[in-house]
N, C-alpha and C positions, 0 to 999 in steps of 0.2 A: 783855159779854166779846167777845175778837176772836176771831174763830176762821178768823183770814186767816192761810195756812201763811207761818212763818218767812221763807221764799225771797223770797215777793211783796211785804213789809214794804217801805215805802219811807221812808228815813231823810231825816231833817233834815239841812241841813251840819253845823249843831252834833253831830250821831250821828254822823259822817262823821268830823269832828277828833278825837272821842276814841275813835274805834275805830281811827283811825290812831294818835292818841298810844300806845295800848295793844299796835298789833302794830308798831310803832317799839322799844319797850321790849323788845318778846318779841324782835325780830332780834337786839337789840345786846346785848340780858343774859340773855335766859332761851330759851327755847324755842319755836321757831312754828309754828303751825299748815303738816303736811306733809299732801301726800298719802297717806301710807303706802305709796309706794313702796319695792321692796327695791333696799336700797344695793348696789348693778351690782358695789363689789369684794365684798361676804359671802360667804365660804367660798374666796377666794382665799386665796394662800399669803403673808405678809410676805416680801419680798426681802432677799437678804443685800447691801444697802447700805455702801458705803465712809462714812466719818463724812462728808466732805467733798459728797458725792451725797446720802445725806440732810438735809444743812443745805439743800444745794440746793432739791432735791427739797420741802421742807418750805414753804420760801420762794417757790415757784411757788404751793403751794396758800395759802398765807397771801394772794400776790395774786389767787387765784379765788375766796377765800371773801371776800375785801374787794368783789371784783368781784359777788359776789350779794349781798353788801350793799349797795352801789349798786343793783343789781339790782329789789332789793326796794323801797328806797326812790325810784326811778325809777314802777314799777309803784304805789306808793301812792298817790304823790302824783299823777299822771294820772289815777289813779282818785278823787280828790278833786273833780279838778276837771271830770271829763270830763261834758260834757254831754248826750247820750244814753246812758238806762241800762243799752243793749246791751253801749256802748262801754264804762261804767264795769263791768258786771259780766266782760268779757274781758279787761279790765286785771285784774280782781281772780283770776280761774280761775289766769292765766298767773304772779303774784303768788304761788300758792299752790305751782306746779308749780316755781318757783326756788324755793322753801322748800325743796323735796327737795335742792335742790344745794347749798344752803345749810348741811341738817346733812350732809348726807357727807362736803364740804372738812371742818368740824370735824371730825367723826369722825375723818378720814384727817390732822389736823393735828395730833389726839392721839396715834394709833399712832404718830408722828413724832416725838413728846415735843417738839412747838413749841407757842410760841402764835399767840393771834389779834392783828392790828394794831391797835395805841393808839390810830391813827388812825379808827377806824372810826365812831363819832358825828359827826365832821368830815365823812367820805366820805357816811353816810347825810344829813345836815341838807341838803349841797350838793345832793345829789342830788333826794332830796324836791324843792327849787325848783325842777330844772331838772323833773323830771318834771310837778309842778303846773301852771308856766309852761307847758309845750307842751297839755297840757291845755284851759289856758285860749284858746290859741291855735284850740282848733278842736279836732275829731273827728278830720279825714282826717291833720291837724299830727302830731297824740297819737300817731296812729296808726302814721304814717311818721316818728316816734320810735324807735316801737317796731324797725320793721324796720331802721334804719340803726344801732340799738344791737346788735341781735341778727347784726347781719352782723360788727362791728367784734370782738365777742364768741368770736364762730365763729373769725376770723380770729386772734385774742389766744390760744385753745385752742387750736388746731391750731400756733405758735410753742411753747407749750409740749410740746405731744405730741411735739415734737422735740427737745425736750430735756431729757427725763422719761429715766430707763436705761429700753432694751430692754425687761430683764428685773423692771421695777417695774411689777407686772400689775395690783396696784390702783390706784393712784396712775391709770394709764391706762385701766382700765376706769372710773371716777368721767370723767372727762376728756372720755373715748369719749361716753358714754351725754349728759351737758351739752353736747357738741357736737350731739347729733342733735335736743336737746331743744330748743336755740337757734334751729338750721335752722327747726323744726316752727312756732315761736313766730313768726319772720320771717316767713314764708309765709300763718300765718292773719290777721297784723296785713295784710298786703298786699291778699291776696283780699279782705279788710273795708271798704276802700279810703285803706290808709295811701298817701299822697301821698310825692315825692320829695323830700329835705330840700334845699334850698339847698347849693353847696359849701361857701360861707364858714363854715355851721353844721355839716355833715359835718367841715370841716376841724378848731375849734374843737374839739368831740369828741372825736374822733383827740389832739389836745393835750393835752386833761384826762386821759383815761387814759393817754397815755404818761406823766403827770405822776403819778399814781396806782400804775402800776406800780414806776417806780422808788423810788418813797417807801416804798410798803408793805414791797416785798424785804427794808428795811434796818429798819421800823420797826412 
């Protein structure tokens, strides 16, 4: 009998692909494992919204929650492939802490009475490659993945935070609280020793999300 605790188990790749198939499924369809954080808007007040402000409004979080779906599947797939298991288990901690941001955009997409983008199997498969691919590229690669996604992130949030109304205290407090989380996220991939991406691949980047945002808004 093993009686080696859970945590220090070391998995096969094959354990590795269908624990990602399984929290692939949980993103896209069902439920994933969160922190149990409390959702930053609980016990806010609903805003008295114009119809036209919360179409709005609905369709920025449908691009945040797309965006932690990428998120997620960015974090899996590095963690598939990342070859220190320092590295693969910080991809996996940071993986679990976007789960939190993940069910609040829903949460906050239901009090909205929107849904979530069609698109979103498409956004996670692509992502997963890109994330695997840097992975396999190296550690410090993986790593200065991480921070050059988490800054572009920051930057993507704080555009919305400007054009969220005023007086939409949840919608902003979700927003608030992902922004600082991303910061936190950048900073420990760095000190870890994520490397600086190349422009051409920073630039690249910047494309695909711009490519992402305006797609989801509408779909």
């Amino acid at each position: 009998m093993n009686n080696q605790p859970t945590h220090s188990r070391r998995y096969s790749p094959l354990d590795r692909l269908l624990i990602n198939t399984d929290q692939a499924l949980r993103t896209l369809f069902g439920r994933p494992s969160t922190t149990e954080r409390r959702n930053p808007a609980a016990g806010l007040m609903e805003p008295d919204l114009r119809d036209e402000q919360r179409r709005h409004v609905a369709r920025l979080m449908r691009i945040n929650h797309t965006g932690e779906i990428c998120a997620q599947a960015l974090y899996q797939g590095q963690a598939l492939t990342a070859k220190l298991p320092e590295t693969r288990q910080r991809m996996e901690r940071s993986a679990k802490e976007e789960n939190d941001h993940l069910a609040w955009c829903e949460e906050r997409l239901n009090e909205l009475g929107d849904r979530k983008s069609l698109l979103n199997p498409l956004w996670y498969a692509g992502s997963f490659a890109m994330g695997a691919a840097a992975g396999l590229a190296g550690d410090k690669w993986s790593l200065g993945f991480v921070v050059e996604t988490e800054r572009q992130v920051e930057n993507h949030l704080d555009d919305h935070l400007g054009q969220i109304p005023v007086h939409d205290e949840k919608s902003r407090a979700i927003l608030e609280r992902m922004k600082a989380d991303e910061v936190r996220h950048a900073q420990i991939a760095k000190a870890a020793g994520g490397a600086d991406l190349p422009a051409p691949i920073r630039a690249a980047m910047k494309l695909t999300s711009r490519v992402m945002t305006r797609t989801v808004y509408w779909v």
